[in-house]
N, CA, C and O atoms as a GROMACS GRO file, in nm:
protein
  420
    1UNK      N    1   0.082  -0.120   0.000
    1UNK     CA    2   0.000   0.000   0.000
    1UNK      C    3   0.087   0.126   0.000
    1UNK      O    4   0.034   0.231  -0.038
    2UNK      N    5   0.235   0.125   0.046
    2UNK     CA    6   0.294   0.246   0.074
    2UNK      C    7   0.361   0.274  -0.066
    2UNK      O    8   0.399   0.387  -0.094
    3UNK      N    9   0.375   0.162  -0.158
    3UNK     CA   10   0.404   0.196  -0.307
    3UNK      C   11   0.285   0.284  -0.366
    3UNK      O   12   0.313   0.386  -0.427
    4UNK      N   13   0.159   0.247  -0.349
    4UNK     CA   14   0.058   0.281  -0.441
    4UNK      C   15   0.086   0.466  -0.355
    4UNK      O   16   0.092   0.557  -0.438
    5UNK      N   17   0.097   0.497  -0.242
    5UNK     CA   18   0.074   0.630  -0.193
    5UNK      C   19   0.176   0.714  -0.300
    5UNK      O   20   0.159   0.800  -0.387
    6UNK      N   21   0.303   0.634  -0.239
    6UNK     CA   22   0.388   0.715  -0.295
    6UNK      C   23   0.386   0.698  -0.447
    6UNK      O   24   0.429   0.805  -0.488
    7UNK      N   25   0.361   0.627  -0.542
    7UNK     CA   26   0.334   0.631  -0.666
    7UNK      C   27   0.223   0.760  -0.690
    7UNK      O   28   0.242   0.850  -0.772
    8UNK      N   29   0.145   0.753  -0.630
    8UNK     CA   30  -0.008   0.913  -0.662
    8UNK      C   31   0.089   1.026  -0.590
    8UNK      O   32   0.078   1.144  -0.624
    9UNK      N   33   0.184   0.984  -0.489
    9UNK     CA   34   0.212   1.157  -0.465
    9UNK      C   35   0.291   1.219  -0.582
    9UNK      O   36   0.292   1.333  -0.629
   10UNK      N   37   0.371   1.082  -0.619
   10UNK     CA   38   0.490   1.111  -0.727
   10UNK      C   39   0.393   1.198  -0.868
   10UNK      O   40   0.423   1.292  -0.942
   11UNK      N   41   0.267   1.110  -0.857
   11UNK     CA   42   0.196   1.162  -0.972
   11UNK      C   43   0.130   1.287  -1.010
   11UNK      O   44   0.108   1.340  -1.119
   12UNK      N   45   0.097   1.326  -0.855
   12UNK     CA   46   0.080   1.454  -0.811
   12UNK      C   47   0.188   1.562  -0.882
   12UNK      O   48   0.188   1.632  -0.983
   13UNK      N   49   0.283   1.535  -0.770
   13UNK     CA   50   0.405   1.624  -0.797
   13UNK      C   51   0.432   1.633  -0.992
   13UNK      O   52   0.457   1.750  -1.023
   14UNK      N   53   0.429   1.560  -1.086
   14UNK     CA   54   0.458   1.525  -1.182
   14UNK      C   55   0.340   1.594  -1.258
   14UNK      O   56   0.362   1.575  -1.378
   15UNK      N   57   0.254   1.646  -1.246
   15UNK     CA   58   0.117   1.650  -1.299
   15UNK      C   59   0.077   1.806  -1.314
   15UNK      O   60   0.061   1.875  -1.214
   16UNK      N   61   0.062   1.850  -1.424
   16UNK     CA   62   0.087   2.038  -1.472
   16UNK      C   63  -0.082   2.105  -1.389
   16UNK      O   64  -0.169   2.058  -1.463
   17UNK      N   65  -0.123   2.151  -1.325
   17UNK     CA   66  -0.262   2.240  -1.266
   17UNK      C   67  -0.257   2.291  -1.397
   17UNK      O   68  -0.379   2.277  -1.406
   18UNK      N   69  -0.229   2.334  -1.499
   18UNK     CA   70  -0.281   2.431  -1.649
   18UNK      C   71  -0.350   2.314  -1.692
   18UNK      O   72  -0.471   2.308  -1.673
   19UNK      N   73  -0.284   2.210  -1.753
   19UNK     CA   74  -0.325   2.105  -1.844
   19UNK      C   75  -0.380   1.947  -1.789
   19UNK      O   76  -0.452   1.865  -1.846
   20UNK      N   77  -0.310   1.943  -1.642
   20UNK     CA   78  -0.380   1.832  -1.565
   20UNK      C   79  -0.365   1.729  -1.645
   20UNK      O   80  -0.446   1.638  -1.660
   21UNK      N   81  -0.225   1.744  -1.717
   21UNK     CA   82  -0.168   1.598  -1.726
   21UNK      C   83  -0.003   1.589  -1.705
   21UNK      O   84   0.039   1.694  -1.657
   22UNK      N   85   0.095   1.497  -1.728
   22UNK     CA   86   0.208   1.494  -1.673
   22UNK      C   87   0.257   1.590  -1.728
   22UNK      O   88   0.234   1.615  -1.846
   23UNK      N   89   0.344   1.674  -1.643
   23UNK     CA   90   0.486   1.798  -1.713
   23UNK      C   91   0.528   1.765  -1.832
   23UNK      O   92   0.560   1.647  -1.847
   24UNK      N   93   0.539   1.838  -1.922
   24UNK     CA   94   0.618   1.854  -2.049
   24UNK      C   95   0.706   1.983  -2.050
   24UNK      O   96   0.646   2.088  -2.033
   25UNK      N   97   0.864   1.989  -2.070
   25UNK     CA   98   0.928   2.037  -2.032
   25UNK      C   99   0.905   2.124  -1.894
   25UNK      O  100   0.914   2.246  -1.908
   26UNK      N  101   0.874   2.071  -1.751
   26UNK     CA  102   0.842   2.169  -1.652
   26UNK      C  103   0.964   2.260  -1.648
   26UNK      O  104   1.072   2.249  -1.705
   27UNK      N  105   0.918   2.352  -1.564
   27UNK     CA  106   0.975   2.519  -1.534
   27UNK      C  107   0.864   2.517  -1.383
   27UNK      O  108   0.757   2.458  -1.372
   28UNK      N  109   0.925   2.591  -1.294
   28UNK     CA  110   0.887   2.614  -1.182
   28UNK      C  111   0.939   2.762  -1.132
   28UNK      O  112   1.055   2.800  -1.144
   29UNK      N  113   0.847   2.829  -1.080
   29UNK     CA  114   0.790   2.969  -1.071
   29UNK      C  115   0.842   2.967  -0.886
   29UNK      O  116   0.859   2.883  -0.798
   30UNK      N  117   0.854   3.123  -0.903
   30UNK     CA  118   0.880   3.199  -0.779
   30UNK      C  119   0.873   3.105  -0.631
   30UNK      O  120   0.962   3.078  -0.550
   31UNK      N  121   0.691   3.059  -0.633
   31UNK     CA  122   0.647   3.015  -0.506
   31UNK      C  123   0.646   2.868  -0.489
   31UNK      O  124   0.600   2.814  -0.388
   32UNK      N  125   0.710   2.789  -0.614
   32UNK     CA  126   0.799   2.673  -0.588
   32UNK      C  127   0.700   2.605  -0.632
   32UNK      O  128   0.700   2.494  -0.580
   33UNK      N  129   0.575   2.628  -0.742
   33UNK     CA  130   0.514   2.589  -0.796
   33UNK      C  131   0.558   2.518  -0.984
   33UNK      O  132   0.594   2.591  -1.076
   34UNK      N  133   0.544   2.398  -0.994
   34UNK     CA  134   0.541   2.360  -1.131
   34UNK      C  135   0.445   2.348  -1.242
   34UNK      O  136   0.330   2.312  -1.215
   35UNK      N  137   0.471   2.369  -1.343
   35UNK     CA  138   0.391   2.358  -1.481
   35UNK      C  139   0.452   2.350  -1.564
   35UNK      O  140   0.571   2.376  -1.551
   36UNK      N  141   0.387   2.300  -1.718
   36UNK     CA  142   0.438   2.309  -1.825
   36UNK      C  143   0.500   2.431  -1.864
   36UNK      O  144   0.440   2.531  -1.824
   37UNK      N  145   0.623   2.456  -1.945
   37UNK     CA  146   0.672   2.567  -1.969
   37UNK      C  147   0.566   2.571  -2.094
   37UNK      O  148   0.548   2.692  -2.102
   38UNK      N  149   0.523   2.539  -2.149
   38UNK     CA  150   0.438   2.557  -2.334
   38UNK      C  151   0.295   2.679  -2.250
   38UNK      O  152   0.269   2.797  -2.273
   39UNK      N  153   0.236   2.587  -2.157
   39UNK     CA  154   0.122   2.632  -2.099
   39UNK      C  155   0.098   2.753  -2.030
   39UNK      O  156   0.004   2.833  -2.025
   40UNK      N  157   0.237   2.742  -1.965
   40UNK     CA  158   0.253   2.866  -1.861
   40UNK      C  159   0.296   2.974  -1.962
   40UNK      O  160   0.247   3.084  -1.932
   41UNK      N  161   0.371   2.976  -2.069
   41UNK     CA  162   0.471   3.080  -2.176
   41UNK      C  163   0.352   3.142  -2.240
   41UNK      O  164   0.363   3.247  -2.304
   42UNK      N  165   0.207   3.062  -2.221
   42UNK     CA  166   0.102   3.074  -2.354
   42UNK      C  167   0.032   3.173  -2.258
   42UNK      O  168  -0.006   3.286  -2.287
   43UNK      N  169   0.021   3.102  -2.120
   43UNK     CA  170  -0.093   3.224  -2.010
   43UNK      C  171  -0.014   3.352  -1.983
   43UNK      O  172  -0.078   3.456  -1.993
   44UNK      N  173   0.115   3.363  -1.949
   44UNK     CA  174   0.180   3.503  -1.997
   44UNK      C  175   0.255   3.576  -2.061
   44UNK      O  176   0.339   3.657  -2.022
   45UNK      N  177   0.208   3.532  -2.212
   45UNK     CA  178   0.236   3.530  -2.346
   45UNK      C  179   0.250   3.732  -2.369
   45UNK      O  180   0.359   3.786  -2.386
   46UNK      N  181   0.118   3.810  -2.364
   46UNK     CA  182   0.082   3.896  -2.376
   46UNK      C  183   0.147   4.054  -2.259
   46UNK      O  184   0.151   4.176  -2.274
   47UNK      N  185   0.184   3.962  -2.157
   47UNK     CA  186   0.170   4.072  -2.028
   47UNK      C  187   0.292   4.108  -2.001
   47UNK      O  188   0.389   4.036  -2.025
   48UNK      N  189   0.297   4.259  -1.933
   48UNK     CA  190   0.457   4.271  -1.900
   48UNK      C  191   0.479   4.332  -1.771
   48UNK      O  192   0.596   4.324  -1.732
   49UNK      N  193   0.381   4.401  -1.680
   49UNK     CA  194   0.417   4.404  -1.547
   49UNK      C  195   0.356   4.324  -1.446
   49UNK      O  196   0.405   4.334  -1.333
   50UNK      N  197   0.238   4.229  -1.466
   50UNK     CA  198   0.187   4.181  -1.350
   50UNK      C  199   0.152   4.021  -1.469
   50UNK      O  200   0.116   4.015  -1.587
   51UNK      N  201   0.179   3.937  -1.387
   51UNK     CA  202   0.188   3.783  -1.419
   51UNK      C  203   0.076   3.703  -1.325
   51UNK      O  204   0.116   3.651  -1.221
   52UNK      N  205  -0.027   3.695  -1.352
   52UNK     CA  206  -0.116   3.588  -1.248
   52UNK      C  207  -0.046   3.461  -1.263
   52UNK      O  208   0.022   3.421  -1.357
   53UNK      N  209  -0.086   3.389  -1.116
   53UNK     CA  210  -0.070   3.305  -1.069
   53UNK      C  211  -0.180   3.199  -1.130
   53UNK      O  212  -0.300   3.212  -1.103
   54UNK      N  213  -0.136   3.104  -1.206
   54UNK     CA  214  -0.229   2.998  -1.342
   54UNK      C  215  -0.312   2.953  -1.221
   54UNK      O  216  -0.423   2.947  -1.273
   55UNK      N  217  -0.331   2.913  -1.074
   55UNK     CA  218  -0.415   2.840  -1.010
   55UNK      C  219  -0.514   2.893  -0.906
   55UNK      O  220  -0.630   2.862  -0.881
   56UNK      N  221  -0.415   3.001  -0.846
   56UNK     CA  222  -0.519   3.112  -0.713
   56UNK      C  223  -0.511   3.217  -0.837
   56UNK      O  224  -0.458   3.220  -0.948
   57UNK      N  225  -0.608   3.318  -0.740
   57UNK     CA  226  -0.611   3.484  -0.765
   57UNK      C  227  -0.512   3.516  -0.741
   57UNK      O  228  -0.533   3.537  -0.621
   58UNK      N  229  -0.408   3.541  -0.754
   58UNK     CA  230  -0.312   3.651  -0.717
   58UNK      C  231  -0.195   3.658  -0.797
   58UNK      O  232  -0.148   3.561  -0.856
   59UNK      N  233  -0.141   3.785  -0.801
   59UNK     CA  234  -0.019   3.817  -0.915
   59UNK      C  235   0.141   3.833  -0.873
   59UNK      O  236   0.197   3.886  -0.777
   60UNK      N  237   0.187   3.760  -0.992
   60UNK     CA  238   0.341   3.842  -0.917
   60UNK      C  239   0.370   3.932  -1.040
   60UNK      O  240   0.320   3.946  -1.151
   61UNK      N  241   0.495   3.998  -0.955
   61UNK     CA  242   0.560   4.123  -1.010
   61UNK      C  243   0.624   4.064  -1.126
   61UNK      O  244   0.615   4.150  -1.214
   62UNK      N  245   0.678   3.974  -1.168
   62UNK     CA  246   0.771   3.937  -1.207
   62UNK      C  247   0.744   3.797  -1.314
   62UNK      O  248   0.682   3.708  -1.256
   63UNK      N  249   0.774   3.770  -1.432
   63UNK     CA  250   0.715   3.657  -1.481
   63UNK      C  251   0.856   3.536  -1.514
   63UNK      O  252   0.874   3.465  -1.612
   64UNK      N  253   0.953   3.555  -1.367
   64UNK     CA  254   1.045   3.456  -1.370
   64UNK      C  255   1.014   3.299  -1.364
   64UNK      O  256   0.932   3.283  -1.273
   65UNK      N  257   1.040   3.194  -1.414
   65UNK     CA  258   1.055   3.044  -1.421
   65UNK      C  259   1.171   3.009  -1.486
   65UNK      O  260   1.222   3.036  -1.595
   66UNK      N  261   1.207   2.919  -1.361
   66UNK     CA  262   1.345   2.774  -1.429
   66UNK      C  263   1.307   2.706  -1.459
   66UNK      O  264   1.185   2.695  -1.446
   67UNK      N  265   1.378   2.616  -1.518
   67UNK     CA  266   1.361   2.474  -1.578
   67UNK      C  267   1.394   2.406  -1.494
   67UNK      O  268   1.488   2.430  -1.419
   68UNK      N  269   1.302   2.279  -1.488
   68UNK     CA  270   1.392   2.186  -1.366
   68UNK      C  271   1.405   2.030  -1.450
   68UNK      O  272   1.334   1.929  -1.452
   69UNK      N  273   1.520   2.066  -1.510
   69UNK     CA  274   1.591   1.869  -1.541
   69UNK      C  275   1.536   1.752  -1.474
   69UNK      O  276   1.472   1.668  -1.538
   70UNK      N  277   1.570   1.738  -1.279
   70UNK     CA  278   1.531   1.652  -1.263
   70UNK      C  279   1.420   1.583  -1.245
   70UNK      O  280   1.410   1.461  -1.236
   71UNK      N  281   1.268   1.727  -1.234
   71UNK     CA  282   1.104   1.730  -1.206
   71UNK      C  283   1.115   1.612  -1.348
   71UNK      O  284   1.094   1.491  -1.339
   72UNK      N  285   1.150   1.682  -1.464
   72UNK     CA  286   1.142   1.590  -1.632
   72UNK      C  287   1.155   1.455  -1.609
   72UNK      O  288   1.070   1.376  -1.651
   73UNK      N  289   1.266   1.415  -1.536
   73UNK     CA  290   1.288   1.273  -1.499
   73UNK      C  291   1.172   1.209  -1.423
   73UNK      O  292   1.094   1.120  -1.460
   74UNK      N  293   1.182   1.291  -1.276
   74UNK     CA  294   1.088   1.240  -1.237
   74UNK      C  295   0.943   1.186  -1.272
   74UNK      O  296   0.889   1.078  -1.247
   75UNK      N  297   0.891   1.322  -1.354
   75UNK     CA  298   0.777   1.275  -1.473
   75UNK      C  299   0.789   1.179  -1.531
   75UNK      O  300   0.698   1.096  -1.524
   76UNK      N  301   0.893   1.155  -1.602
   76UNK     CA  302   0.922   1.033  -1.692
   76UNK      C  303   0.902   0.848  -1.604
   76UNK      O  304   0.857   0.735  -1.623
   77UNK      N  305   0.970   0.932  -1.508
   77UNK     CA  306   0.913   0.767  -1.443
   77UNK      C  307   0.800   0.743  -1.403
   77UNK      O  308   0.746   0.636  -1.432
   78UNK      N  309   0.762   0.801  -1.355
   78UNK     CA  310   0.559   0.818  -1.284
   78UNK      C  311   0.501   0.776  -1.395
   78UNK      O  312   0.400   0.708  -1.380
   79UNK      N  313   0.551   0.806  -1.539
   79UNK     CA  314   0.446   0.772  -1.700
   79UNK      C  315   0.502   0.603  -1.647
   79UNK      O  316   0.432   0.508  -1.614
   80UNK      N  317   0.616   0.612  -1.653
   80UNK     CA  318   0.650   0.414  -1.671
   80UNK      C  319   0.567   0.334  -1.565
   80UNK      O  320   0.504   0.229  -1.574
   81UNK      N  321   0.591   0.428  -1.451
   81UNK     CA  322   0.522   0.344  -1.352
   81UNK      C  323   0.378   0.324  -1.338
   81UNK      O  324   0.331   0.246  -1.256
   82UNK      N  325   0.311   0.392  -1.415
   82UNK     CA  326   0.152   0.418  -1.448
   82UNK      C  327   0.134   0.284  -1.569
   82UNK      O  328   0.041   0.204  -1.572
   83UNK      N  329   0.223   0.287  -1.638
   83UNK     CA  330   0.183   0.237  -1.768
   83UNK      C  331   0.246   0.054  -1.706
   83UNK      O  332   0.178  -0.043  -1.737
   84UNK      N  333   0.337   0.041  -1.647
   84UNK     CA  334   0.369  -0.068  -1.562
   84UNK      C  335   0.228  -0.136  -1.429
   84UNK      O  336   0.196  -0.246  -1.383
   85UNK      N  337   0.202  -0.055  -1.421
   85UNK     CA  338   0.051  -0.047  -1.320
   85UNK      C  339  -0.022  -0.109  -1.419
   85UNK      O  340  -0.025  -0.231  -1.406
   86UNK      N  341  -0.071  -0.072  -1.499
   86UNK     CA  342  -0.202  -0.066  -1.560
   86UNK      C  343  -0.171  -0.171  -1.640
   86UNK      O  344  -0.271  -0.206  -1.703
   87UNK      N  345  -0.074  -0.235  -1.665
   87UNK     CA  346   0.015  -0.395  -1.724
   87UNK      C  347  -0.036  -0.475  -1.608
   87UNK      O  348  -0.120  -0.565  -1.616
   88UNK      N  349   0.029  -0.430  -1.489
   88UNK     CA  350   0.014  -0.543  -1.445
   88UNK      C  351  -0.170  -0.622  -1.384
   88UNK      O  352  -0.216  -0.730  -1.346
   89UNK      N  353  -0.217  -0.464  -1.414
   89UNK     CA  354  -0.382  -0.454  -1.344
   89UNK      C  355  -0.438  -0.544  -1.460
   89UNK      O  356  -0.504  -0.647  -1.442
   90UNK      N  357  -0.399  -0.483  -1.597
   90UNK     CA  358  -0.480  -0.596  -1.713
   90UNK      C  359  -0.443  -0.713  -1.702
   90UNK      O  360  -0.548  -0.776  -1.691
   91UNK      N  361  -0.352  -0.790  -1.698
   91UNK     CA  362  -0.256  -0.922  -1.667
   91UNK      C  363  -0.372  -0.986  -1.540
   91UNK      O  364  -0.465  -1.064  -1.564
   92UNK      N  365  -0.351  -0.953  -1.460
   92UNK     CA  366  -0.440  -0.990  -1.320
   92UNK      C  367  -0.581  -1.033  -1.354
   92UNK      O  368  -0.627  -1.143  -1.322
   93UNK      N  369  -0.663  -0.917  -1.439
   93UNK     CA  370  -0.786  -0.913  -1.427
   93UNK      C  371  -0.768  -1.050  -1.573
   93UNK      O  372  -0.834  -1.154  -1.566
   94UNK      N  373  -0.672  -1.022  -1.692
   94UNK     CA  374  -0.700  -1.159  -1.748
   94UNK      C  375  -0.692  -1.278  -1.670
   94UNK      O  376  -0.750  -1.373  -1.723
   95UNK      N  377  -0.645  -1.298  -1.572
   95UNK     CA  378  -0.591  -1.435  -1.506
   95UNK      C  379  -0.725  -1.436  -1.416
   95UNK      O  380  -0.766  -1.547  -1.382
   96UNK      N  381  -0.787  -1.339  -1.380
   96UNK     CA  382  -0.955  -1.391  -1.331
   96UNK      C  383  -1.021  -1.450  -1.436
   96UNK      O  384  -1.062  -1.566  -1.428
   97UNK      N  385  -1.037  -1.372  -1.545
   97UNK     CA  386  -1.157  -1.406  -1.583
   97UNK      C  387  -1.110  -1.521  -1.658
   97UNK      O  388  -1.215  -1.583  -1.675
   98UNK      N  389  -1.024  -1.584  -1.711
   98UNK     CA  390  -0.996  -1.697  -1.707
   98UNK      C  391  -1.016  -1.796  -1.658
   98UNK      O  392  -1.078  -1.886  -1.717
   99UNK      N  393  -0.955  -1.810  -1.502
   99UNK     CA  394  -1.006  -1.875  -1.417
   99UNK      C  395  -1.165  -1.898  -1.379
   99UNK      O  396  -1.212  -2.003  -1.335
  100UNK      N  397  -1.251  -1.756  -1.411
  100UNK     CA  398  -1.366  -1.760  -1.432
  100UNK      C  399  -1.423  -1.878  -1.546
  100UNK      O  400  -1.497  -1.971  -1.516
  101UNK      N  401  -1.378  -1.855  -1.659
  101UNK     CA  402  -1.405  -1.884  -1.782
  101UNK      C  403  -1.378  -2.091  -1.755
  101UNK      O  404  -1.441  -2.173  -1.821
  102UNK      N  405  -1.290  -2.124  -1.661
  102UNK     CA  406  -1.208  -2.269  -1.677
  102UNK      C  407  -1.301  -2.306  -1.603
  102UNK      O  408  -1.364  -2.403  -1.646
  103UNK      N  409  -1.336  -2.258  -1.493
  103UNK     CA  410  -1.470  -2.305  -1.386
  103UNK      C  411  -1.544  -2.311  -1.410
  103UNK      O  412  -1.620  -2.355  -1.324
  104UNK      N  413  -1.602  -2.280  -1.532
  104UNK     CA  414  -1.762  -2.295  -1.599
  104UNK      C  415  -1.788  -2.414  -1.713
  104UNK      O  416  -1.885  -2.487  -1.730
  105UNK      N  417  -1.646  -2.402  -1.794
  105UNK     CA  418  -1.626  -2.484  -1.920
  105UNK      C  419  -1.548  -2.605  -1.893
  105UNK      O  420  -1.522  -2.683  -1.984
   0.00000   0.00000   0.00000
């Protein structure tokens, strides 16, 4: 059970509030918040002294974001480990209904 937590927090952490799916190239902002750099570049595409904040009301002065290398990685594994999940969930549920299927026939 303490895999499956930490697998959803990982997924959490890994997961853009603009697009609400995994980071693509993330960048992370002032208040230590992440998002897509495509998504975030597009919401303050237009503006040049005040930058809202993509999730609350509120603005910053400033429309600074880094890139973060290792968030990318991290993303990258949370996709494997999702797509490794959901292998092993179909695998399982074939080996029921199988067993279903041998108990009848």
């Amino acid at each position: 059970m303490e895999f499956v937590t930490t697998l959803a927090d990982l997924q959490g952490e890994c997961s853009c509030p603009i697009c609400l799916y995994y980071l693509k190239d993330p960048v992370t902002i002032n208040c230590g918040h992440n998002f897509c750099f495509d998504y975030l570049n597009l919401s303050w595409k237009d503006l040049k002294d005040s930058f809202p904040y993509p999730v609350y009301q509120f603005w910053f002065p400033q429309s600074k974001f880094r890139r973060k290398p290792q968030l990318y990685n991290w993303t990258e594994i949370a996709k494997l480990l999702q797509i490794r999940k959901s292998k092993r969930k179909s695998k399982r549920k074939r080996q029921e209904e199988n067993a279903i299927y041998e108990k009848y026939n």
